[in-house]
N, C-alpha and C positions, 0 to 999 in steps of 0.2 A: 504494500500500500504506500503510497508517494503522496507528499502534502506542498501545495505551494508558497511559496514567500509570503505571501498574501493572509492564505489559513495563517501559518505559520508564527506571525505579528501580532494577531489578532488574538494569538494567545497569548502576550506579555500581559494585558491588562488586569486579567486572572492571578498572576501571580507576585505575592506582595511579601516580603521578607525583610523580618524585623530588624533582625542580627547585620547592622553595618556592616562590620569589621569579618564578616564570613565571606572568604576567596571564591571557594569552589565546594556546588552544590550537587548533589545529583536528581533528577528529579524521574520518575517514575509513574507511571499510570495515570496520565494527564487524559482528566476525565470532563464531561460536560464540555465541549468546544459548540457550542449551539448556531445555530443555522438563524436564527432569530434574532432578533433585536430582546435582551433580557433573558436569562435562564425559563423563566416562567413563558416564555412568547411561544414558544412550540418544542416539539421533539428535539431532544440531545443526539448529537453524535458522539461515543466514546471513544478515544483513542486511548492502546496501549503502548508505549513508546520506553526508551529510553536516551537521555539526551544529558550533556555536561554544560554545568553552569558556568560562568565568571562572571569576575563584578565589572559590571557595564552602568557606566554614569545614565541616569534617569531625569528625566523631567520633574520629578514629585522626589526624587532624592533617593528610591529604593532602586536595590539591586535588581536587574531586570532578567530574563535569558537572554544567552545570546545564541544568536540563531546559527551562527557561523561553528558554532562547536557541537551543533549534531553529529552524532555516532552513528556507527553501523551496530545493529543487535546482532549479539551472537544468540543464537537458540542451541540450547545443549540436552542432548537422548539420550541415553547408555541401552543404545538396541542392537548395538553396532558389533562386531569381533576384531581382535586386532591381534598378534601376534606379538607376544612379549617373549625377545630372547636375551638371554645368559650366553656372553664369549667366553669358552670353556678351553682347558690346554690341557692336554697330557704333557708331560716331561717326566723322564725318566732321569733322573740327576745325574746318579753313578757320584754319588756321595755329597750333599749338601752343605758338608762342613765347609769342605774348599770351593764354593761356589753360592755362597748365599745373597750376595751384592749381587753377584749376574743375574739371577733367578731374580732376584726385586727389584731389578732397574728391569728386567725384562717383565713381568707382571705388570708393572707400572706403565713403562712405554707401550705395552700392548691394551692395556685396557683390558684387563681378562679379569671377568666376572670371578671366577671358579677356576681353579689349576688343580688338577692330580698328578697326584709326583708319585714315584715308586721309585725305589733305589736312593733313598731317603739317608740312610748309614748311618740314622740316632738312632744308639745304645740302651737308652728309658734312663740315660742317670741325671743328675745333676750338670753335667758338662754339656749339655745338650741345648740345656738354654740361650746360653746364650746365639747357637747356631741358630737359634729357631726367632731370637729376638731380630737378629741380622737380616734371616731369609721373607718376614713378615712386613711386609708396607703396612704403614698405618692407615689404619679402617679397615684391616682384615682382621680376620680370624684364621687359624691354624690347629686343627684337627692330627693325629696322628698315631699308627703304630709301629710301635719299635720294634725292631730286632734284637733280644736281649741274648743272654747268652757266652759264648765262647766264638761262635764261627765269623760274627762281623758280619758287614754287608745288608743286604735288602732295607727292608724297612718302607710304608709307603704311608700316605697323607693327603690332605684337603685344605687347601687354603681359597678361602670365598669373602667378598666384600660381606663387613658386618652387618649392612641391611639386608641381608640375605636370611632365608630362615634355616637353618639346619639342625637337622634330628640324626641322631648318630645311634643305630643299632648293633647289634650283638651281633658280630660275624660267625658267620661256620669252620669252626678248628679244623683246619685240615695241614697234614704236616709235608701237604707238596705246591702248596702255594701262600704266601699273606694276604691280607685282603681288609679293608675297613669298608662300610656297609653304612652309607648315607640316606637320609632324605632331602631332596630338596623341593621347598614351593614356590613353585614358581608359575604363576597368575592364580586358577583357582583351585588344579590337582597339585600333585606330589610327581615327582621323580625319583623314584631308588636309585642308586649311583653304586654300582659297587667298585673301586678302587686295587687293581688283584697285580699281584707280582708273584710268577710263577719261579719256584727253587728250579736249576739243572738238576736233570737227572743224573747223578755221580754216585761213582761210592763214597766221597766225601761228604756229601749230603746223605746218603742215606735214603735218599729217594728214588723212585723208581718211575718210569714215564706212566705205568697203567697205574700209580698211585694218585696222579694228577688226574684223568680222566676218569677216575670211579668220584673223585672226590669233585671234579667239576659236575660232573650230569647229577651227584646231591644238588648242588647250587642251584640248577638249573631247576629241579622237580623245587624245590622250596621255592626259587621265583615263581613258579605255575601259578602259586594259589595270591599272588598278587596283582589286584584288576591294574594298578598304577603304573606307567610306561616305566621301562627299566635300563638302565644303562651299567653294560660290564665292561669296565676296561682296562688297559695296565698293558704290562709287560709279560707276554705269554712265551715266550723262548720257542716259539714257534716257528719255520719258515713258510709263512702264509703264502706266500710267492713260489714253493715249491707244490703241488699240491700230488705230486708222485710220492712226496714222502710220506711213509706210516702217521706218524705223528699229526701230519697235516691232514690225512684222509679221515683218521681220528674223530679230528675237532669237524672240519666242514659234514662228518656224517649226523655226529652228536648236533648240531647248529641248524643242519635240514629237519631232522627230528622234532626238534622243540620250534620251527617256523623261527629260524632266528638268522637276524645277518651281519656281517660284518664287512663294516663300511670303509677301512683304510686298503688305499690300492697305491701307495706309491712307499720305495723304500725307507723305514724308518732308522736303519741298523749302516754303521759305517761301513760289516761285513756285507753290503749289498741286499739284503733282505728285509721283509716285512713281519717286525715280530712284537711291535706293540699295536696293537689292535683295538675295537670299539664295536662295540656287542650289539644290536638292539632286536628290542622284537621286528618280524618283517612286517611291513605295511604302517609301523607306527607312527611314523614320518615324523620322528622328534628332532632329529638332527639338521641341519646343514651346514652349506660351505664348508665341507673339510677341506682340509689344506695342510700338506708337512712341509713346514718350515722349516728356520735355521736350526743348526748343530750346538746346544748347549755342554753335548759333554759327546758319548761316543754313540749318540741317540739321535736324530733328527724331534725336533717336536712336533708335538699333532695339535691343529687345533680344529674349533668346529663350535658353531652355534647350536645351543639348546634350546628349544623353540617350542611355546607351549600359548596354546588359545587362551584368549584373559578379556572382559571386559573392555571395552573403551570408550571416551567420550565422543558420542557423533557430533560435529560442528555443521551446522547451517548459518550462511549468513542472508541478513531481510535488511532490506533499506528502509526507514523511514524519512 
């Protein structure tokens, strides 16, 4: 609806404001504009408007409208969908101690929502903090499980901007891989995150390759009974790029089974191979943009948007 200079004028006379010394008014639901000579002469016209005041010198001394500071109305819906994402990182350190400035100027300069790290190399003691006060930009938070022990090495973790909501569950003990066991909210469901760093099979470990996959497809029958989209990922010692080899036939038979896929196709491993990985259910369509980036240690890093349907404001704009 459109009003002329004219209408427009015709409404100063209406408006009478006692307060001198008041700048700037807002005025709101400017009602009765009458087509008549006198409100009482015939039928009103209502106008709903919104419009900005300044004080404008008067003939009678009061502050007047000025016409020249009409606005545009926004009208605001929430009928609308909009896609709220989380810039998410794998990194695989290969020891955090000696690389906690890199990791937080790179957290930092990337913008990343949410990092999983694996190969983390905190011990659970005291001497840890201070690695972990280094590795932490401020307005994060820092989640994590240690590797305690005699052997050293693994260890993996979550670090997420504090306005973020995170709920931290009880992982499944398994002795051929780590793993820490997230929620995250993000718009109006949940995301499970699981965080997993798989042990070599060695005799120095003590583990065995069919120790890993009995102890993965548990993981997997426990994520069944979860409706919330799921995300597995980490460092699986895997050559996902080979897919002749046992190990790999393994997982990709295990992963067709459960309707599950795995999204990284470019080498993540200095050895030329694909061995940190990113799990989801198929067709869930949680993810995008993957991308393996730069080399933080002897790992390529992966990164990739979290993507989940949220509310939004719908904006319409109306001239008055």
């Amino acid at each position: 609806m459109a009003y002329s200079r004219s209408e427009l004028m015709a409404i100063r006379e209406q408006i009478c404001v006692n307060e001198v010394g008041l700048s700037i008014i807002t005025w709101t639901n400017i009602r009765q504009a009458s087509t008549h000579r006198g409100v009482r002469g015939g039928a009103n016209k209502h106008m709903h408007g919104h419009a900005s005041y300044t004080r404008r010198p008067h003939a009678r001394g009061q502050i007047a409208p000025n016409i020249d500071n009409l606005t545009i109305v926004r009208l605001v819906k929430s009928s609308n969908i909009k896609v709220k994402a989380l810039k998410c990182t794998l990194i695989n350190c290969q020891s955090m101690c000696n690389k906690a400035r890199r990791i937080n100027d790179y957290i930092v300069h990337e913008h990343i929502d949410v990092a999983l790290l694996t190969e983390t190399w905190l011990i659970g003691c005291e001497m840890d903090q201070k690695t972990i006060g280094d590795v932490t930009p401020s307005d994060y938070k820092f989640r994590h499980k240690a590797r305690t022990g005699t052997r050293g090495g693994g260890g993996v973790g979550i670090m997420y901007r504090d306005d973020i909501r995170l709920d931290t569950h009880s992982a499944i003990k398994a002795k051929s891989y780590e793993s820490v066991h997230v929620t995250l909210t993000v718009g109006e469901s949940c995301v499970h995150i699981i965080i997993m760093y798989r042990l070599h099979p060695t005799k120095k470990s003590k583990v065995k390759s069919s120790d890993f996959f009995a102890a993965f497809a548990t993981l997997i029958d426990e994520l069944s009974s979860i409706s919330d989209e799921v995300i597995i990922a980490g460092d699986y010692n895997i050559h996902w790029d080979a897919p002749t080899e046992t190990e790999t036939k393994y997982l990709v038979e295990r992963l067709n089974y459960a309707n599950m896929v795995q999204h990284v196709k470019e080498i993540t491993h200095i050895s030329g191979h694909i061995i940190d990985l990113v799990i989801t259910r198929e067709g869930q369509n949680i993810l995008g943009n993957q991308q393996v980036l730069s080399m933080l240690s002897d790992h390529y890093v992966v990164q990739a948007v979290i993507q989940k349907s949220c509310p939004q404001e719908k904006t319409s704009l109306t001239n008055f």
